[in-house]
N, C-alpha and C positions, 0 to 999 in steps of 0.2 A: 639377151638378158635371161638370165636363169636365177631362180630363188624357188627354196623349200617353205611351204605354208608349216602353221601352226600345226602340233602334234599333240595336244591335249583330248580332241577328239576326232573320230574319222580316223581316216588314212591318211597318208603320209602323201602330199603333191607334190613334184617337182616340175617348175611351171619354167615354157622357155617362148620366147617372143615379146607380143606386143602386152600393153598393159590390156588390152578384150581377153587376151589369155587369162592375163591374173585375174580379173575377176570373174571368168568360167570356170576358175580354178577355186574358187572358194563355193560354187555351187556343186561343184566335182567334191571334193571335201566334204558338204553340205549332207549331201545325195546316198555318199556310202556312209555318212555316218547313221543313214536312216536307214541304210539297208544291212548293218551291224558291223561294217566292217571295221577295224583299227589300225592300228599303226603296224600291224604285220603285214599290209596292203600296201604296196607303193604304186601312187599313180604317176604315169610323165605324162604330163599335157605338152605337145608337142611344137614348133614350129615349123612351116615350110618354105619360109621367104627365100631363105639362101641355101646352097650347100654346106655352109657350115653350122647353119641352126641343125638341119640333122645328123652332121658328125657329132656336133656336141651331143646331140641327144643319144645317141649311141652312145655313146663315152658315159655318157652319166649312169644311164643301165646298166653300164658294167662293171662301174665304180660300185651300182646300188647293190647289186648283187655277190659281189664280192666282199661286202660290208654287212650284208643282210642275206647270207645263204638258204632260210629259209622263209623269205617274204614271197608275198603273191605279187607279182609285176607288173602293171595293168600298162599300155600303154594308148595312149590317146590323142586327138588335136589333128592338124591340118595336114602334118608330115604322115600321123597314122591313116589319114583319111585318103591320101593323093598315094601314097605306097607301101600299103599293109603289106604286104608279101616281103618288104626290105624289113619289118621288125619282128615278122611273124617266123621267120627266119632265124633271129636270134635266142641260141637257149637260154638264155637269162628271162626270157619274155613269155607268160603266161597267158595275156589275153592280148587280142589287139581290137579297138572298139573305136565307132567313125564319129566321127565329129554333132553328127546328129542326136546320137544318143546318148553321150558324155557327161550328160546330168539325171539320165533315167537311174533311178537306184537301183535296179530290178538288175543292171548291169555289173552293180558290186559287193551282189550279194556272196555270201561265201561259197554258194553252191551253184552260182550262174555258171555254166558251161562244163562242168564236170560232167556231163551225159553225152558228149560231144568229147567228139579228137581233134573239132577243129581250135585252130586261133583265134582266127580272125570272124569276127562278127559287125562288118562296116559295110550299111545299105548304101543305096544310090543317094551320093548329097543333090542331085540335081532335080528329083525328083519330090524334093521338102519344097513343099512350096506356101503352109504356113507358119505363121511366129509359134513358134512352143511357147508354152507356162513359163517354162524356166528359164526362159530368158531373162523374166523380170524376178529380180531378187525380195527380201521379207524385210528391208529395210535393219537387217542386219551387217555389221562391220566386214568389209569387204579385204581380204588382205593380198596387199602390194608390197613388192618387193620384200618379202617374207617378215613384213611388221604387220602388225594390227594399225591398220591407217585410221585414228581418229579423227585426222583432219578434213580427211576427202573423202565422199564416197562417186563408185562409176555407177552409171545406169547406164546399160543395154537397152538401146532402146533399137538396132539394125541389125542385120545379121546379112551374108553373104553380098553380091554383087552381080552385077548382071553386064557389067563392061567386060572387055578382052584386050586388057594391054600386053604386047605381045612378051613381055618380061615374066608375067606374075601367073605364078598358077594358085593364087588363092581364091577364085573361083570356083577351082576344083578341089578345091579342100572347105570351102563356105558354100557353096551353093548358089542360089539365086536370091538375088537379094529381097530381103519382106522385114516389117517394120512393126513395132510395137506400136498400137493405138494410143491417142493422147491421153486421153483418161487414165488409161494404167497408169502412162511414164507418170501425170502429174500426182497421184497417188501412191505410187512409190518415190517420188522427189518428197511428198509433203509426210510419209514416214520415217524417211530418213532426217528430213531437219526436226521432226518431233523424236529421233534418237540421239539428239545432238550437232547432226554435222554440217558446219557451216559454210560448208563447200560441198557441189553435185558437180561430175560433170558428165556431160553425157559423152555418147561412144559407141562406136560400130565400125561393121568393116571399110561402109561406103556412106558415111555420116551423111553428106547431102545428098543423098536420094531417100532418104526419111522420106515415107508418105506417098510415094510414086503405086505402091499396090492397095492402097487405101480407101475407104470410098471417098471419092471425090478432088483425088490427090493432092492432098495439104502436103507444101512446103515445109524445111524444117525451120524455117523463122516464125512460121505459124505455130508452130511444139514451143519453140523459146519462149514467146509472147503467152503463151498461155502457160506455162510453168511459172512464169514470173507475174504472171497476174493472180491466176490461185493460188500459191505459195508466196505471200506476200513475206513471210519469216525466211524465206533464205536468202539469207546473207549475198552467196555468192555464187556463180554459173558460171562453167567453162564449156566448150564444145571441142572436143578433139581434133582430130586432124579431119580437112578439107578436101574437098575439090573446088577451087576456086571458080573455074568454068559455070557452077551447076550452083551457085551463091544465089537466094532471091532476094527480091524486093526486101521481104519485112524483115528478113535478117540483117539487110545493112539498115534497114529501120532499128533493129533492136541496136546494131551497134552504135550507132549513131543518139539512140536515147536511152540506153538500160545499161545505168550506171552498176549495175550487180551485174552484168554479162561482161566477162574478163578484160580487159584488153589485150588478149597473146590468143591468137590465130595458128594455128599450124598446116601448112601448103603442104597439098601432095604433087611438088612441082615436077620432080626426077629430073629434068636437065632443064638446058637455057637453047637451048641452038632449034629451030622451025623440023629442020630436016629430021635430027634424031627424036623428038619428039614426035616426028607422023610413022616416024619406023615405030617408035614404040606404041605406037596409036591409042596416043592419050588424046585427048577433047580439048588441049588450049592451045595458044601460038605464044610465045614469048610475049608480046605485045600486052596480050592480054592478061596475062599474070602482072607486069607493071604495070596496067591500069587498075586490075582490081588491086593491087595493093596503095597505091596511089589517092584512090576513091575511097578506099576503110580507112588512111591517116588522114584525109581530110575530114571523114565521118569525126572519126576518134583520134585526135593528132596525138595521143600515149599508147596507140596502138602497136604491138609488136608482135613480129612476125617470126615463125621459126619453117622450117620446111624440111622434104625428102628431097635429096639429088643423088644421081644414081653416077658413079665413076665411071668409065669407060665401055659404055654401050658398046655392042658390036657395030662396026664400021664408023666411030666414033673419031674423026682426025683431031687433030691439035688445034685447029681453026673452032671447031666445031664444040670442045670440052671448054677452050677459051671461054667462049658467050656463056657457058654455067658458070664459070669463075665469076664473071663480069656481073651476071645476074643475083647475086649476092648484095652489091651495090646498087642496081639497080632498083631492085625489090626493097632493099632494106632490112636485109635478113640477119635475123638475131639469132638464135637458137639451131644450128644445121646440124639434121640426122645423115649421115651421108655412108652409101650402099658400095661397097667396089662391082660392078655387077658381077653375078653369079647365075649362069646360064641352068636354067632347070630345067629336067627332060619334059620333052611335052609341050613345049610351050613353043611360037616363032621364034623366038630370040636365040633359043638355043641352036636353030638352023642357018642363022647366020652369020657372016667372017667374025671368025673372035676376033678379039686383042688378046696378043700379050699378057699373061700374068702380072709379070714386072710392071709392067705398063699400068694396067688396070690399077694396081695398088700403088704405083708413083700418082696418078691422079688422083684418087681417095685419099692421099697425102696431103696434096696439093688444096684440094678441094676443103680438109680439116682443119689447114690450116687459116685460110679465107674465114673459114667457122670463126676457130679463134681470136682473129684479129676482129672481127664484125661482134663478137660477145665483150672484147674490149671496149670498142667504142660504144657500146652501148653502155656497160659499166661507167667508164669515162663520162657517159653523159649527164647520169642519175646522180651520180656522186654530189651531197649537201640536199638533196630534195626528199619529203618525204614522204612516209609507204605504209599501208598498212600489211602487213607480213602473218599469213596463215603460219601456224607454228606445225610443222613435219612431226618432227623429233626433239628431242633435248637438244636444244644451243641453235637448231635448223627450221630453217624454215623458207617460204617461196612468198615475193613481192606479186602485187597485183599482175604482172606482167610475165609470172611465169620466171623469172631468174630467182637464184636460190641466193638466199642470205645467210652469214652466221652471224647469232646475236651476241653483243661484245658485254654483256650481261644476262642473267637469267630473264627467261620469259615466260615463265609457264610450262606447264602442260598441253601435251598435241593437240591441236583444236581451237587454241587460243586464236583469234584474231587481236594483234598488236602493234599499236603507232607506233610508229620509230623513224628517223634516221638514215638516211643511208650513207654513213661518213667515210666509209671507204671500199675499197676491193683488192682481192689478193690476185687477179686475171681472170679469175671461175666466177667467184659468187661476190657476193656485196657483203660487206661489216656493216651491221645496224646495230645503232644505238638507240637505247627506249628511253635511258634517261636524256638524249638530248631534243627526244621529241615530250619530255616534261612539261 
């Protein structure tokens, strides 16, 4: 994903990855607009996941700069933090700045680093070992996907990780992982519903380990239960993407009784098969992802689920990518974000037998397609029952569940929460009607 932020003040962002970007990307915005800089400053807040998150971001540098020949070109995020030297390299490219400091303003001021011939100015991410300030935002409008999102706002409330799957090197671009205190998060959830918005949800890189450097290490269903106990005025709570393995007690409490906590889950499963998962040394077994999923539709039986699975792991056979197919159905998977893998240096994965190109991308085929058809049947199932639908955008909007609806009449303005209908679908999203929930 790549989207440019609002250019009315600040600098000019151009944000690529997960949605933790986009909203570090409006405290990046935030930051140089207090350190004076404007729209002749273009920041890229980066991504690292794949190889082609930093082709793109190359591409776009050079799109920027051959559209903006005399802009300042800030570059930043996960990719700058894991390989400064790859964009410190490019003459389009004026600063390069680590993931740690990415909201200091001192960093976009006009005159930071002009006494210096260096680029690159990115400390040790490994070595941050508290939550910054900045983390937590001022309960102003966060923007996603290059709109002003009235609907929703994120709270940050984790930052890096502290596992080692042998795939991912966003540990090396996050750091170790440390967790915003309750009190803040609920204090900036309860400025944000007194700005309007009737949706929060929270987010981070390693969402369930919320609390593990804490004193006393509170669970994140202890965070939910008290956001939703002090903040009796919001509406509505989502929690990002999961580690199902690291799920506790009170959170399948909240799911099971806190009718304002979503029902759409997001699994960070990456495949279905025992073996490739201990290669890629994650913390579940197939098993157990079908029982925690199994366990939250009995908690919440409108529960739905979306997930990460990753296409052709190295050493990955056809036996072995089968059981992710299979586990789609198994799980009850609604919603699939799906990875072709992409070997990044530095990491195990990359040392070991590839596949095939062809191959890897015949399976993320194969695997999108499973998507598809499991977003049908779920469509298919909803279809005549009815929803209350956050309103996105004009005519758009997302069902309690996380699928996106278009309304087959006006509904408002972004922000709206509106009864409706769900009288039909075109394969993607649902048609809701508001006058037949009249």
């Amino acid at each position: 994903m790549t989207c440019e932020h609002d250019t009315t003040a600040g600098p000019r962002v151009l944000t690529f990855g997960c949605r933790l970007n986009a909203y570090e990307s409006e405290l990046i915005r935030s930051a140089g607009e207090t350190a004076g800089a404007d729209a002749a400053t273009i920041v890229v807040n980066t991504c690292a996941v794949t190889g082609e998150a930093v082709r793109q971001a190359r591409q776009a540098i050079r799109r920027a700069r051959r559209e903006n020949p005399h802009a300042r070109i800030i570059v930043t995020g996960c990719a700058a933090q894991t390989e400064p030297a790859t964009f410190a390299g490019m003459d389009e490219v004026d600063l390069v700045i680590g993931n740690a400091e990415k909201a200091d303003p001192s960093r976009y001021a006009p005159d930071f680093g002009a006494a210096s011939d260096a680029k690159i100015f990115v400390n040790d991410i490994m070595s941050v070992r508290e939550t910054a300030g900045h983390l937590v935002g001022n309960g102003k409008a966060v923007l996603i996907d290059g709109l002003k999102d009235r609907a929703r706002a994120f709270v940050q409330v984790q930052n890096g990780c502290d596992h080692r799957c042998t795939f991912c090197i966003i540990p090396y671009g996050r750091g170790p992982s440390r967790s915003v205190p309750a009190g803040v998060v609920v204090e900036q959830v309860r400025r944000l519903v007194e700005n309007g918005y009737a949706e929060v949800v929270l987010t981070g890189v390693d969402l369930t380990s919320w609390g593990d450097d804490l004193p006393g290490t509170p669970r994140l269903g202890r965070l939910v239960k008290d956001i939703l106990r002090h903040v009796p005025e919001l509406k509505r709570l989502r929690i990002s993407s999961i580690d199902s393995i690291e799920v506790d007690e009170l959170l399948m409490d909240a799911i099971a009784t806190e009718a304002r906590l979503m029902p759409h889950l997001h699994l960070s499963l990456q495949a279905g098969d025992d073996l490739i998962l201990k290669r890629m040394k994650r913390r579940h077994l197939r098993a157990e992802a079908i029982r925690f999923c199994e366990d939250a539709r009995k908690a919440r039986p409108d529960m739905v689920f979306g997930a990460d699975l990753i296409a052709g792991f190295p050493t990955e056979t056809e036996e072995h990518f089968q059981r992710s197919l299979d586990i789609v159905g198994e799980c009850g998977l609604t919603h699939l974000h799906v990875f072709p893998f992409s070997a990044r240096e530095g990491t195990p994965a990359a040392r070991m037998p590839q596949l095939p190109r062809d191959l890897v991308k015949e399976r993320a085929a194969r695997l999108r397609e499973a998507g598809d058809a499991a977003l049908r049947r779920h469509l298919d199932a909803r279809v005549g029952s009815p929803a209350t639908i956050l309103v996105e955008r004009p005519g758009i909007g997302r069902t309690e569940q996380f699928t996106e609806a278009r309304f087959a009449e006006d509904a408002g303005l972004p922000g709206a929460l509106v009864p409706a209908v769900l009288s039909g679908h075109d394969g993607r999203m649902f048609i809701a009607s508001t006058r037949a929930a009249a």
